[in-house]
Backbone bond lengths (Angstrom), bond angles and torsions (degrees), N, CA, C in turn:
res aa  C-N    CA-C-N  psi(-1)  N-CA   C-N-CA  omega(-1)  CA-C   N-CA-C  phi
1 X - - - 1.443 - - 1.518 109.11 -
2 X 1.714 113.10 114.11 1.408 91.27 167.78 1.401 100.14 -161.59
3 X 1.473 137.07 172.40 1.002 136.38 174.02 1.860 123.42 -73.27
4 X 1.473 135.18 123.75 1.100 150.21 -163.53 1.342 132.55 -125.39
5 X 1.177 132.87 119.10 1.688 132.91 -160.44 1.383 90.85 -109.64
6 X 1.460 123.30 124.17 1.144 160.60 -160.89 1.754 116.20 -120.28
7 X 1.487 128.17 82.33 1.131 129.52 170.96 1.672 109.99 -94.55
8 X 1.691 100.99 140.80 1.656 107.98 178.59 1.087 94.87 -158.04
9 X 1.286 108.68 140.23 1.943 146.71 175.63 1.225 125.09 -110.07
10 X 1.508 121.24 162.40 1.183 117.86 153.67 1.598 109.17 145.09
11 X 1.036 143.99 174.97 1.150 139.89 -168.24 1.722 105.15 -109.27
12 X 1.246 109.02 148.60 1.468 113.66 -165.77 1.417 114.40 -97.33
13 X 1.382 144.19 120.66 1.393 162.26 130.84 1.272 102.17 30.54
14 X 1.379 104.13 146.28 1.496 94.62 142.41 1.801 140.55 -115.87
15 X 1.999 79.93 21.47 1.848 88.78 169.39 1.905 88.01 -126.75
16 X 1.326 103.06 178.15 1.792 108.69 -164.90 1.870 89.94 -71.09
17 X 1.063 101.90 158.48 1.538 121.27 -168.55 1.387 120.02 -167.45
18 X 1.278 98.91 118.31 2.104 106.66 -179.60 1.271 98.98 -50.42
19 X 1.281 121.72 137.03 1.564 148.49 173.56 0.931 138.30 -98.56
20 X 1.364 86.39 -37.80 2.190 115.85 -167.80 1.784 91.07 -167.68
21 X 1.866 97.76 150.66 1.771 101.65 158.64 1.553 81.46 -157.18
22 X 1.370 93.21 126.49 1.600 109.68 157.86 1.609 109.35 -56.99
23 X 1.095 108.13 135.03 1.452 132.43 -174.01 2.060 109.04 -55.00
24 X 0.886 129.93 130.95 1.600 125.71 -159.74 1.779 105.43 -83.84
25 X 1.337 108.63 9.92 1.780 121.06 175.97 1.545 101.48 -108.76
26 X 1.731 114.93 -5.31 1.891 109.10 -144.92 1.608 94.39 -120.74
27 X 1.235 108.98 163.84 1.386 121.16 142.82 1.171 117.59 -117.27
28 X 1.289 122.41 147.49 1.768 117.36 -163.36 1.317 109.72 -132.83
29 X 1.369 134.56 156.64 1.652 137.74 -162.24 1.580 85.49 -131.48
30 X 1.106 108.53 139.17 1.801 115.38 165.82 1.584 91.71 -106.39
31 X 1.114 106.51 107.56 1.523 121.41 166.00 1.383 107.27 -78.75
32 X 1.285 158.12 -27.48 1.175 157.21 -173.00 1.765 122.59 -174.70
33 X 0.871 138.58 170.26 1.263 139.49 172.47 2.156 105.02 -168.49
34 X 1.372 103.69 104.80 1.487 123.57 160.34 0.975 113.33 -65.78
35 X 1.983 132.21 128.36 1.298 135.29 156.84 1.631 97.55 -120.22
36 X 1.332 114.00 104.90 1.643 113.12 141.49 1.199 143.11 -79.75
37 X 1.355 140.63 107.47 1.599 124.40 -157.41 1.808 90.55 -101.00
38 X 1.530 104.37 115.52 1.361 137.28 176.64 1.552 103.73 -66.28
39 X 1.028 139.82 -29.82 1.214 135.35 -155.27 1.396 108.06 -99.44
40 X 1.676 110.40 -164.89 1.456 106.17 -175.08 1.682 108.81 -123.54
41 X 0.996 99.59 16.42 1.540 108.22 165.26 1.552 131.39 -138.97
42 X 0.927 124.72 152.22 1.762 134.06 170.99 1.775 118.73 -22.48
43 X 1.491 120.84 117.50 1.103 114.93 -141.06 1.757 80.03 -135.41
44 X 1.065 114.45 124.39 1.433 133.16 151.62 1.586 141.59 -91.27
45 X 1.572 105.44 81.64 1.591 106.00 -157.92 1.935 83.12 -114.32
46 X 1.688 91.21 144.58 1.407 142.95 152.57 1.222 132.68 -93.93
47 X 0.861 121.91 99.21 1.650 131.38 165.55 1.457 125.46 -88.68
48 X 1.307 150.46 138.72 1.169 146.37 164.21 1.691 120.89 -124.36
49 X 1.473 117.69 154.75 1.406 110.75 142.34 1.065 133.69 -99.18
50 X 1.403 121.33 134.20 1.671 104.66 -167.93 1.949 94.09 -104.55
51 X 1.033 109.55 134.30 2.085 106.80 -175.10 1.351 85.63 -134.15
52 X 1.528 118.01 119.71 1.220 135.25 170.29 1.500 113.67 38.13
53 X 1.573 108.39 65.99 1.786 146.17 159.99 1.353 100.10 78.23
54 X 1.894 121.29 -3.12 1.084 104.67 -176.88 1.427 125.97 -99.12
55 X 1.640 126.04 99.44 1.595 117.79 -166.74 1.563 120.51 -72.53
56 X 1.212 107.47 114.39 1.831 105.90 176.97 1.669 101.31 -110.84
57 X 1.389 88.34 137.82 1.638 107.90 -172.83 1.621 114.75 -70.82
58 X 1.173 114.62 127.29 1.552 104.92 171.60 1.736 109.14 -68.41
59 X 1.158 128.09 -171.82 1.194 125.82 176.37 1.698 116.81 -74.86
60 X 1.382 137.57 133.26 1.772 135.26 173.07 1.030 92.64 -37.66
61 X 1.678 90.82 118.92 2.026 92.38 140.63 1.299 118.09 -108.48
62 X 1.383 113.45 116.62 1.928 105.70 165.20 1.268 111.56 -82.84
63 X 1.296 118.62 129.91 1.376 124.70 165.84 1.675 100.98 -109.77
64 X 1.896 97.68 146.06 1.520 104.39 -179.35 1.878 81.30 -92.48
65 X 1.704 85.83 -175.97 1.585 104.99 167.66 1.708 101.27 -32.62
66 X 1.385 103.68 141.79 1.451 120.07 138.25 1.493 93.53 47.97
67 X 1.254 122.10 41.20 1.669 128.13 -164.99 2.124 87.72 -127.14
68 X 1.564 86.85 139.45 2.288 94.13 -176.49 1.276 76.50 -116.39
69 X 1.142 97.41 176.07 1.811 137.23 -173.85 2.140 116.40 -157.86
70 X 1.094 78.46 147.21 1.636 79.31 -171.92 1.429 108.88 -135.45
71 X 1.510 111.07 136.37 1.471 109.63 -158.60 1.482 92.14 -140.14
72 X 1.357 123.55 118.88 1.608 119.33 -150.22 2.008 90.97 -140.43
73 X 1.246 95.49 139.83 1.961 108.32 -173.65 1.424 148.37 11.63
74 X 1.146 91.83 111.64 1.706 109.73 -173.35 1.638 102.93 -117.09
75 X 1.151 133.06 171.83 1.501 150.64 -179.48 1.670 86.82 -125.86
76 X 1.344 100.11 138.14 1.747 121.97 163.36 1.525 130.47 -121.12
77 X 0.858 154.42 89.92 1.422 134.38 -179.27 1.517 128.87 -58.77
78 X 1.238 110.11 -172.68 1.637 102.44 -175.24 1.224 104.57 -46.48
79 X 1.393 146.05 173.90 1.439 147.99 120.35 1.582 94.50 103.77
80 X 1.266 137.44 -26.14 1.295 135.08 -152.97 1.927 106.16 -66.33
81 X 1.519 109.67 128.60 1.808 93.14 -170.02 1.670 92.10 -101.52
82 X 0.793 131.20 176.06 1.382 152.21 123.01 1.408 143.61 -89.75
83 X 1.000 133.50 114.50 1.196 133.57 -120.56 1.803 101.01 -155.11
84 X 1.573 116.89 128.69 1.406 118.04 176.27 1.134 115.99 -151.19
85 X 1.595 102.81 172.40 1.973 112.34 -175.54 1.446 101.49 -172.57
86 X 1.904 101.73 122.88 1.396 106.50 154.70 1.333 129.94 -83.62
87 X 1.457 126.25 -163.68 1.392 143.64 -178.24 1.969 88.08 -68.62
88 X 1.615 96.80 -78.50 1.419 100.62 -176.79 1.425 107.05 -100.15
89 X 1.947 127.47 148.21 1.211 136.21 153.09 1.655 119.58 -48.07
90 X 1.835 114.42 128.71 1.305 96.70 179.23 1.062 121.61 113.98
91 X 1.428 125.87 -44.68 1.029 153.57 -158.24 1.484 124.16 -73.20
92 X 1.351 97.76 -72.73 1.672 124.37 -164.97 2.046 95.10 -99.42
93 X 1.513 108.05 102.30 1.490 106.40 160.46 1.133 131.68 -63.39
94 X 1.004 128.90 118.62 1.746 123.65 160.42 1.662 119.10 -102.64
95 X 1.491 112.00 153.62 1.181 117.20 -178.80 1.848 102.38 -161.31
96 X 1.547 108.20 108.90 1.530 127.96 -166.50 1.494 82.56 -113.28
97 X 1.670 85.59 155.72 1.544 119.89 173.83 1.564 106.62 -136.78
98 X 1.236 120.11 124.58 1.432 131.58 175.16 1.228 119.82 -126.71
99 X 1.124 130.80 166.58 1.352 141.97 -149.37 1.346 99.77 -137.49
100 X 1.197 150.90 119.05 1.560 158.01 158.53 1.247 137.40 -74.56
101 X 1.109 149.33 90.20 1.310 121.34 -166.65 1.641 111.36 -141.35
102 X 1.582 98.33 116.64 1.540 120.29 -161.34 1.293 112.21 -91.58
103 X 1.325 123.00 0.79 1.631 137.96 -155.06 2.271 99.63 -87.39
């Protein structure tokens, strides 16, 4: 049992897609979550939490060109996924930091 800092990347979908799942022993803190939109046009990303099958949407983010976004602390419980989707696949980077704690 112990506490764990959890980094994950990668570029986001363009249908909804597990991202992250807190571990089913853990409770997890989203300390941050980075969106860069790589591309050269207007980018419409969705994020959700899904907590026991049910996904609730965080609020739209549009990003213009070459436009970041910053998405800073939430609490998760066991099982909780995170889950996202842009306009286009590829596109829009993300890079989250979470916090674990199995204790």
């Amino acid at each position: 049992m112990a506490i764990a800092v959890t980094n994950t990347a990668g570029q986001l979908p363009a249908s909804k897609t597990t991202l992250y799942t807190t571990p089913s022993a853990s409770k997890g803190y989203l300390k941050s979550i980075i969106l860069k939109n790589t591309g050269g046009a207007s980018e419409t990303v969705q994020l959700y939490f899904n907590v026991a099958g049910v996904s609730r949407e965080f609020p739209t983010i549009i990003l213009g060109a070459d436009e970041s976004a910053v998405i800073d602390s939430s609490g998760m419980q066991a099982g909780t996924l995170i889950e996202g989707e842009t306009t286009n696949p590829n596109v829009v980077d993300y890079f989250m930091c979470i916090v674990q704690d199995s204790r």
